[in-house]
N, C-alpha and C positions, 0 to 999 in steps of 0.2 A: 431537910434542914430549913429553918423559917430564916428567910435574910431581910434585910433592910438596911433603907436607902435613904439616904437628906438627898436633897438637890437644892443649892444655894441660887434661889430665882429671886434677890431680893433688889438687887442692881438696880441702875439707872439705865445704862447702855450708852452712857454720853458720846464712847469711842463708833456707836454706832449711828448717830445721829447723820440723815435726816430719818431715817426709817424707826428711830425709837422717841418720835415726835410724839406722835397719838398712839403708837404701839408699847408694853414691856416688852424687852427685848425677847424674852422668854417664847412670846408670842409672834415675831416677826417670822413669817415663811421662805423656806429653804427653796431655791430653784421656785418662786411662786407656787410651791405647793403646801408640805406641812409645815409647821410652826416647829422652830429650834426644838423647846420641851418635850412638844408629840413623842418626838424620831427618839430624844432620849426615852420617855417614861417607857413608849413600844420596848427599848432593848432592854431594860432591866426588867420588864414584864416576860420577855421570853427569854432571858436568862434566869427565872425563878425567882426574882425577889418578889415579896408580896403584901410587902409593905412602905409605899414611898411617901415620904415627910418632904414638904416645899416649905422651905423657908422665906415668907413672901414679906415684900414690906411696898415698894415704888411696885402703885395699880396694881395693887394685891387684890381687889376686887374682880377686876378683869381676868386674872387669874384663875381666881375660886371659881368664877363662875364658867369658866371655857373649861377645866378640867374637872371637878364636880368631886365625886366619892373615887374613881378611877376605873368604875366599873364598865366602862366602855373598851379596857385597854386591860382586864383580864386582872385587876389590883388593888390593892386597896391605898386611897389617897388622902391625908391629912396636911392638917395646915400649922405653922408654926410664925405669928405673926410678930415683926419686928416694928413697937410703936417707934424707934429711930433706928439708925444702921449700924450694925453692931460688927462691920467688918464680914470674915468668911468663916470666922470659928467660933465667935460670941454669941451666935444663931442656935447654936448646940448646946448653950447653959440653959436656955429656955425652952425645951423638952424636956419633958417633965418623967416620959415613959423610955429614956430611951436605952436600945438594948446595952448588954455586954460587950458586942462586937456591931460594926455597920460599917456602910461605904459611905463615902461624902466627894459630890462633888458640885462643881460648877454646872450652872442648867446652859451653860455655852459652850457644851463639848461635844465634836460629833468624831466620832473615834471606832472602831471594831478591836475595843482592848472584849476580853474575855470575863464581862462581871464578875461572876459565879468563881469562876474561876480565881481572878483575881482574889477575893473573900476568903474563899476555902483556904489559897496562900496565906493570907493572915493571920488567921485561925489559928490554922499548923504550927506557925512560928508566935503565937502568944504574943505577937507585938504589940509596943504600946500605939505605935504608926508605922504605919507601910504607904508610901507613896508612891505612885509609878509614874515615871522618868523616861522620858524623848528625847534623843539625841538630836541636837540643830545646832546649826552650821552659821555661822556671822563671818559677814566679810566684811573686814574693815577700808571703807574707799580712797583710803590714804597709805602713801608711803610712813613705814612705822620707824622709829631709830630709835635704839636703845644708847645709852651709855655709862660710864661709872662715875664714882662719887667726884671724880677731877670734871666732868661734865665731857670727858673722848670717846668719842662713838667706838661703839664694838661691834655694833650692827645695826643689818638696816635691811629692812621684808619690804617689798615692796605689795601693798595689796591684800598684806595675807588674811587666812580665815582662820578660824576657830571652831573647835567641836565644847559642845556644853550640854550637859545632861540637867534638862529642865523638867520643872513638877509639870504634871499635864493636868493639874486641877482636878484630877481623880486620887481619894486616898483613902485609909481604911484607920479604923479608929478604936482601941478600946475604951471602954466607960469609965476606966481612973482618970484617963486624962483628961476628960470634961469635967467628972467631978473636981479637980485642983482644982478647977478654973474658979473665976467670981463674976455670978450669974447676972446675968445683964449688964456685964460691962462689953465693950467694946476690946474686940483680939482678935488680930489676924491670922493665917499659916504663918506667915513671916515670923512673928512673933512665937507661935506655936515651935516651931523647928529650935528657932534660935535658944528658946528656953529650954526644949527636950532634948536640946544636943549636951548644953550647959548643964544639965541635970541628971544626965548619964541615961534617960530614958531610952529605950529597946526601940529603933527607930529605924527602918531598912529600907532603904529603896530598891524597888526592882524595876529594869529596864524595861521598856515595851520598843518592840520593832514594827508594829501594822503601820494603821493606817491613823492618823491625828488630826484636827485644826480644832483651833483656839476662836469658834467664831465672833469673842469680843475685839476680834484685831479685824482691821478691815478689808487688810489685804486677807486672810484666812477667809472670811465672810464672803469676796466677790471669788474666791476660786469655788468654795463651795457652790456657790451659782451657776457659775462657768458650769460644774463640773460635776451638778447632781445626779444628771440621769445616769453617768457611769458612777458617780459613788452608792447611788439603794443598795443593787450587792453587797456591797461592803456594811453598808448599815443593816443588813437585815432586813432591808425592805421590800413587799412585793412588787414584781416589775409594772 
């Protein structure tokens, strides 16, 4: 089965700054070794995809030119170039080839979710979106109180947390739902979800329990530093 991949590298990485100074973040190296993109493009290469779309816009040159055709990394690599920023989803009107089915994500995910796998999921169930969802935990650092419409407390948490099932920036997509869209506008997930839920479209989340960081968050970013040479394994990298 032929799969294929967007990866949305068109960012600024301002939450990353100073290191997306003279760097895309795309580019910036994990633990001083490889660049964020590499460790992804490696794992959708040896999970079978064989076809990966970068959607590039901020030092899309620098880009093009450190990853090339993708034949270094066992794939084939095209370019989808945004002359202004068109958000996470408006990048996908302007592919022109693009399949029935794909994956789409973020080029700032270092994660051991199951591509392939993932995909084949999708497939199976004809969705129009399939996103997959991480359970995380927020603790609120204040005493919380609730109370009723006379304003009497009825309660009162002191501290408490919260569990919340958030997108991990990886989703799967069929080609109707890009085709609604209007090509070279500007439209984000946000937007995307909000309309497809309003519109009854076939939209499923599935959970993932591995391993996740979000590295446009900076605290996500300095753990993976901390904590590259025990995370390769997990990325599928050699030791």
């Amino acid at each position: 089965m032929s799969m294929r991949a967007v990866i949305l590298a068109g960012g600024k990485g301002t939450r990353l700054k100073p290191y997306t100074i003279t760097l895309p973040k795309p580019l910036v190296p994990v633990g001083g070794d490889l660049p964020i993109l590499e460790i992804v493009i490696r794992q959708l290469s040896q999970a079978g995809f064989d076809r990966i779309t970068l959607a590039v816009n901020h030092m899309a040159n620098l880009i093009m030119a450190f990853f090339g055709d993708g034949s270094r990394w066992g794939t084939k690599i095209d370019y989808s170039l945004e002359e202004s920023a068109l958000n996470t989803v408006g990048p996908l009107t302007l592919i022109p080839d693009i399949p029935e089915n794909f994956l789409v994500m973020n080029g700032d995910i270092l994660c051991d979710l199951d591509f392939a796998d993932f995909y084949r999921y999708h497939v199976s169930r004809d969705n129009d979106v399939t996103v997959s969802v991480y359970k995380r935990t927020a603790k609120i650092d204040f005493g919380v109180i609730k109370y009723d419409i006379d304003h009497r407390a009825v309660e009162f948490v002191e501290k408490p947390t919260y569990d919340f099932d958030v997108s991990m920036g990886v989703f799967c997509l069929n080609r109707r739902v890009v085709e609604a869209l209007r090509a070279g506008t500007p439209y984000g997930f946000d937007q995307l979800m909000v309309d497809g839920i309003r519109r009854g479209q076939k939209i499923e989340a599935r959970p993932f329990q591995g391993f996740w960081l979000d590295l446009g968050r900076p605290e996500d970013f300095d753990i993976a530093n901390e904590k590259y040479e025990q995370l390769r394994p997990k990325l599928g990298l050699a030791p």
